[in-house]
N, C-alpha and C positions, 0 to 999 in steps of 0.2 A: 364793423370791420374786424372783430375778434379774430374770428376764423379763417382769414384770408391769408394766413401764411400757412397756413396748415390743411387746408379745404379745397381740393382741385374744383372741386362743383363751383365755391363760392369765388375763387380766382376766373374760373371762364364767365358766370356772370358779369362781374366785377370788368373786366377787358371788354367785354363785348358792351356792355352800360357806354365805358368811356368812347371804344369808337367809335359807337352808331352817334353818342353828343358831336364827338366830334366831325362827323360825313354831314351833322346837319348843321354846322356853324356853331354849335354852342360849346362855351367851354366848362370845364370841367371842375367842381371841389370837392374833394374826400374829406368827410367827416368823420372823425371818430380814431384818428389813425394813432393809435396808442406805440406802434415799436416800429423796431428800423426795417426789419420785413417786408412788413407793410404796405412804409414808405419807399422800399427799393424796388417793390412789383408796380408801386401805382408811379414812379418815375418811370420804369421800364415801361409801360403802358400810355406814357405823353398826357398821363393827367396833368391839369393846370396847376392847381395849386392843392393844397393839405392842408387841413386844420386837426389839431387834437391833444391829445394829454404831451403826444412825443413831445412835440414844440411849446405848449403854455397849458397850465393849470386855467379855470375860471378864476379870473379878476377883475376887481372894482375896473371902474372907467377913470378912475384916476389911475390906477397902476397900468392900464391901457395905455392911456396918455405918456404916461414915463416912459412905458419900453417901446412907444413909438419914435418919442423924442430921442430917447438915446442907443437907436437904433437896434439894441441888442434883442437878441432869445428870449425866448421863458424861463429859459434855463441860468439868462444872467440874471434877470430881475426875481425871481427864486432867491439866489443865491446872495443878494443887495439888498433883499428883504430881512 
């Protein structure tokens, strides 16, 4: 997802991926979404959900478990660490 703020090629792929998932029923996760860029084209585009650095670091399944229990961010359990 690097070059997708930056990359007209790699943004009409990227739209065109999402809606054809979406004309068949399926929905949608972005992997890899490191900045707000990003994640403001793949919102504009009615992707389902985002996963990646923007939102959480890789963590244990205990520090999963934490920041699911206390509902917050990456960015809070980061910062609690």
């Amino acid at each position: 997802m690097g070059a997708l703020a930056h990359d007209a090629r790699a943004q009409e792929i990227t739209r065109s991926i999402v809606a054809l998932a979406h004309k068949l029923g399926c929905g949608v996760i972005a992997e890899g979404v490191e900045g707000a860029g990003q994640a403001a084209l793949l919102d504009a585009w009615s992707c389902d959900q985002q996963q990646g650095y923007l939102y959480a670091r890789p963590m244990s399944a205990d520090d999963a478990a934490d920041l699911v229990r206390r509902g917050g961010s990456g960015e809070a359990l980061r910062l609690a660490s």
